[in-house]
N, C-alpha and C positions, 0 to 999 in steps of 0.2 A: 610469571606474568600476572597483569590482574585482570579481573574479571565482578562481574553481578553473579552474586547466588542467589540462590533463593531456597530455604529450608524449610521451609512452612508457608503453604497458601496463606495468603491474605491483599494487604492494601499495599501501595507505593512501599512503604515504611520497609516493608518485609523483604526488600533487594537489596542484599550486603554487597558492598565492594571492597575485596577482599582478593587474597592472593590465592594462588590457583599454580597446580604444577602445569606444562608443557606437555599440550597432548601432542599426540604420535602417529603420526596417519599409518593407519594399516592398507591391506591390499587393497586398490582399488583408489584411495583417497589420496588428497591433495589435504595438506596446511596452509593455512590463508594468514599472513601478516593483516590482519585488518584494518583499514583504514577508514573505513566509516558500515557503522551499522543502523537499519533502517527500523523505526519504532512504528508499530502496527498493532490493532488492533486485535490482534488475536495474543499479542503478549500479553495484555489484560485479561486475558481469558486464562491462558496460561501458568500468570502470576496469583490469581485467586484461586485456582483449582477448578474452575470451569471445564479445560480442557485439561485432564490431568495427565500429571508428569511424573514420572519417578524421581524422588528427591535425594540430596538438593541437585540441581541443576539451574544452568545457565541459562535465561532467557534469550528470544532474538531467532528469527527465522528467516533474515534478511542480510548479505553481509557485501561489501568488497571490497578488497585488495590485493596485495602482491603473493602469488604461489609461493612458499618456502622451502617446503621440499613435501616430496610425492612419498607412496608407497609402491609395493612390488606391483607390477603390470600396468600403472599407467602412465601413458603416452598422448594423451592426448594433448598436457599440462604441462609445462616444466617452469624449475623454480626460475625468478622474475617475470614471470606473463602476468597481465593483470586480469582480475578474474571477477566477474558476482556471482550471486547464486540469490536462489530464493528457496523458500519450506523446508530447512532442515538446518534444526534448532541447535544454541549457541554462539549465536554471533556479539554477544552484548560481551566483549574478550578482546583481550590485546592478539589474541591468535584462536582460528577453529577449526577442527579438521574436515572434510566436506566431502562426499563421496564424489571421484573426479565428473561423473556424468552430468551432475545439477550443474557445472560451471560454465560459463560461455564468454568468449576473449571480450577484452572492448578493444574498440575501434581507437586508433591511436590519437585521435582528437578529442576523446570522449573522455571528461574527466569522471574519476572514482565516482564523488558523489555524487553527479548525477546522474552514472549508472545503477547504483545503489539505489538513488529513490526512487527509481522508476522500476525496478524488479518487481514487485511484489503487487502495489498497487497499477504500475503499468501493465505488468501481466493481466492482472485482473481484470483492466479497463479491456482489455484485448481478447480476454476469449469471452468474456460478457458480451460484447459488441459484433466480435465474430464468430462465435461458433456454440450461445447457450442460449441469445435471440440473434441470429444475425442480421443486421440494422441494415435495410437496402435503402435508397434513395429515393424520398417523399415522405417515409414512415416520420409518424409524430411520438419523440419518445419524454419520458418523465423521470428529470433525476434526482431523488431526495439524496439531501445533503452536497447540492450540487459545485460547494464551495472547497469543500474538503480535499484530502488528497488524493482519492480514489474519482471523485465527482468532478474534478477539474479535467482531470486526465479523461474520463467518460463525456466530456461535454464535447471535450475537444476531437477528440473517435469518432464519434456519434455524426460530429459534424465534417469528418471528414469525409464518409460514408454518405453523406447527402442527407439527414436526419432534421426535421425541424427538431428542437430542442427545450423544453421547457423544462425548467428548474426549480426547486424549493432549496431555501437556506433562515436561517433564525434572523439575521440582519439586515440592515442597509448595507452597511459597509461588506458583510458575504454577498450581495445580491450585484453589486456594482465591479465585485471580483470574479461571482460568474457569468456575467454580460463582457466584462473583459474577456473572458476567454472563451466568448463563442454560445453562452445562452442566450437562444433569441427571447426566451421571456424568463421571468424571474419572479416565483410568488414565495412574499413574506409569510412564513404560516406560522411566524408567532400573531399576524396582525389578519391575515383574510384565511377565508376554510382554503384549504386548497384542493379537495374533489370542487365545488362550485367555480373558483378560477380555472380550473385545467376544463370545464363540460363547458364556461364560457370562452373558453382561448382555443377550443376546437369544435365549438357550434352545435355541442352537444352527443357531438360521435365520440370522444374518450381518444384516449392513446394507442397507438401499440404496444407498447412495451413498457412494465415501470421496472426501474432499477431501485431497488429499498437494497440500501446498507442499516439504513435505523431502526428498522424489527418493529418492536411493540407500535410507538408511536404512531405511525405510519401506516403499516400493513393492512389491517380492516379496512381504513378510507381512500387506500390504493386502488382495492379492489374496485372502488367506485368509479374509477378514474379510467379502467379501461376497457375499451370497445369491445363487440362481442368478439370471440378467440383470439382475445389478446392475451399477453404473456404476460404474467407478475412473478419477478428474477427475484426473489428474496438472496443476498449474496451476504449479508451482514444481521448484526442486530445491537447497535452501540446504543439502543434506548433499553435492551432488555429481550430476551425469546418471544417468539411468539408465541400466543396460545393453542391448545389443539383446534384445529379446523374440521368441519363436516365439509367432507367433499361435494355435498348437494350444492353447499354453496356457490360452489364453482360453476356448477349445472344454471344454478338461479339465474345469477350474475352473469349470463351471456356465454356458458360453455366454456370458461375460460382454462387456461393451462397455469398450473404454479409449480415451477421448478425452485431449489434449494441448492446450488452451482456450491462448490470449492474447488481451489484452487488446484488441491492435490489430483483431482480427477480431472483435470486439463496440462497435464505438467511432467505426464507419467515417464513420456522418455526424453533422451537429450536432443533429437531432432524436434520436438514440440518444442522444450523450452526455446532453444536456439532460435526458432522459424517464428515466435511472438519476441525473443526481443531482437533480431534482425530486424523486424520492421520497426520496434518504438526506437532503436539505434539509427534509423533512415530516416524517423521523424523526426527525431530531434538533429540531428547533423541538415538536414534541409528546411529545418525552421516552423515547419507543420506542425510542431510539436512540443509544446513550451510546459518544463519540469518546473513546479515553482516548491523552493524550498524555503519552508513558514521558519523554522529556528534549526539551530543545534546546541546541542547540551555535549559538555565532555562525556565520556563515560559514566566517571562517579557522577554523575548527575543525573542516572538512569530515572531513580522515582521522580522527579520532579517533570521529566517528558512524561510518565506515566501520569502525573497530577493534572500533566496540560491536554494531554490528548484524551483523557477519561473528563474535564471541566468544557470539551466539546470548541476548543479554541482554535485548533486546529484554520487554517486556512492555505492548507498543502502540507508538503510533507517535515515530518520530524526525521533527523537523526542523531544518533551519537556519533562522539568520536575519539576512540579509544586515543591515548597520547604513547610513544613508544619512549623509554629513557634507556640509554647504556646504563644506568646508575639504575636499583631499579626500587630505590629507598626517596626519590625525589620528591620533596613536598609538591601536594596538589597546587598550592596557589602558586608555584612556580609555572604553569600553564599558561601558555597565551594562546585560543582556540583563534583566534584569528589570522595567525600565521598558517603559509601554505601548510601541508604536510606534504608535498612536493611538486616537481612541474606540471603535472598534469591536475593540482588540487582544482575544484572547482572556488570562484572567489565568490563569496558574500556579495549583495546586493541588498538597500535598503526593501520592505518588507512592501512598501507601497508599491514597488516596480516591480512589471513581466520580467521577469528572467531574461539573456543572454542569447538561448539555446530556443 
């Protein structure tokens, strides 16, 4: 099969696509025919050594498609069901093995990728929203990066919960894609401060709740931003870590709460997983809930989604997608990523238009 390695931390450069034996699922696990794998922000962490890995390994903690075959004791799986999973790495592969508990059926209307893109970043909008602040109805919340893939899916949560919603993104064109989907305001903070917009767009009371994926940039002037025991979700940090905090500050700044969420501590068993994406599989099959997918790149073309989603282009989700050959020596350019990869594939839609789903 082929596969992304990665031998040595560092940049894009450094993810070979290269051949790889045929892993083996042991007790417990499923193999996955992969049919699309989801590109996230933590493979860039991954990929430099930020989060580190034992090498070489496969990047990718996001994957779905077809069960291949099981190992001894599980039942819960069998080969042909289609499956995703999220946080457990290797899916950047023409096949991965997966412990059977992360997986969860789709719905037989529900194509691969857009179950795939909404795992991971879906998840995340979803126990952010319910269960690390949970958003009741009136709260006024704040979502930097409100354009991106994680920030669309949260705008859209937030407001299904009854949430006013005010957003930050870098552009016109991000700011017009998150009023498209449900931000009722939208501050440019390449062009206005945005603690001064968000204290003038709620009269000087602050928010409840900010949601920072973007870390550095962000996070000290968030704090400005919200009312006294309001909650600052630091969940991300695609500008850079944060720096150490004195917790006085917290005190200063209206008694506030700052939590630091992952995913992994929200996901622990397979009734969690199942029961957050049952509901984003109900939103999206009844239209509440619209998955927008920004590009995809074949497989071999893993650095160059790594070049696009580290250059901050993002405007929803990235994936790959692995291509399968009986022959298994076929030239790359012999690839047409625009063909289905079968009936259930999700189709392409120009980049300007809402989504289908």
């Amino acid at each position: 099969m082929k596969a992304i390695r990665v031998h040595q931390p560092g940049g894009p450069e450094v993810m070979r696509y290269e051949q790889a034996p045929l892993p083996e699922p042991g007790p417990g696990e499923a193999r996955i025919k992969i049919e699309a794998a989801g590109v996230n922000y933590i493979d860039t962490y991954h990929r430099c050594g930020q989060y580190k890995q034992m090498l070489p390994f496969t990047p990718g903690v996001e994957g779905g498609g077809i069960v291949d075959a099981v190992g001894e004791g599980v039942t819960a799986v069998s080969p042909g069901d289609y499956v995703a999973y999220v946080m457990h790495i290797g899916a950047y592969a023409n096949y991965a093995v997966v412990p059977a508990w992360k997986l969860v059926h789709l719905p037989p209307q529900l194509a691969v990728e857009v179950a795939t893109a909404v795992m991971l970043q879906g998840t995340t909008a979803h126990y952010l929203t319910h269960s690390t602040y949970p958003v009741q109805a009136g709260d006024t919340v704040l979502i930097h990066a409100a354009s991106g893939g994680v920030g669309l899916l949260l705008v859209q949560i937030a407001k299904l919960r009854g949430a006013r919603v005010l957003g930050t993104t870098s552009t016109a064109e991000k700011a017009d894609l998150a009023r498209e989907y449900g931000a009722d305001e939208v501050i440019l903070y390449t062009e206005t401060d945005f603690v001064t917009a968000v204290k003038d767009l709620t009269q000087g009371k602050g928010v409840h709740v900010v949601y920072d994926g973007v870390g550095q940039a962000t996070f000290l002037p968030g704090l400005d931003c919200l009312r006294p025991r309001g909650y600052m979700v630091l969940y991300g940090q695609a500008s850079g870590p944060v720096e150490a905090l004195d917790p006085q500050i917290l005190n200063q700044k209206g008694s506030l709460f700052l939590t630091r969420p992952s995913i992994a501590q929200y996901t622990q068993t397979h009734e969690e997983i199942q029961s957050r994406a049952d509901d984003l599989f109900s939103w999206i099959d009844s239209g509440a809930l619209h998955v927008r997918i920004d590009r995809t790149f074949p497989l071999s073309e893993a650095p160059e989604a790594h070049r696009y989603i580290e250059g901050r282009r993002t405007k929803g989700k990235l994936l790959l997608l692995p291509q399968h050959w009986s022959e298994p020596d076929v030239p790359q350019e012999t690839i047409n990523t625009s063909d289905p990869l079968d009936e259930r594939s999700w189709e392409s839609f120009p980049a300007s238009d809402p989504p289908p789903y």
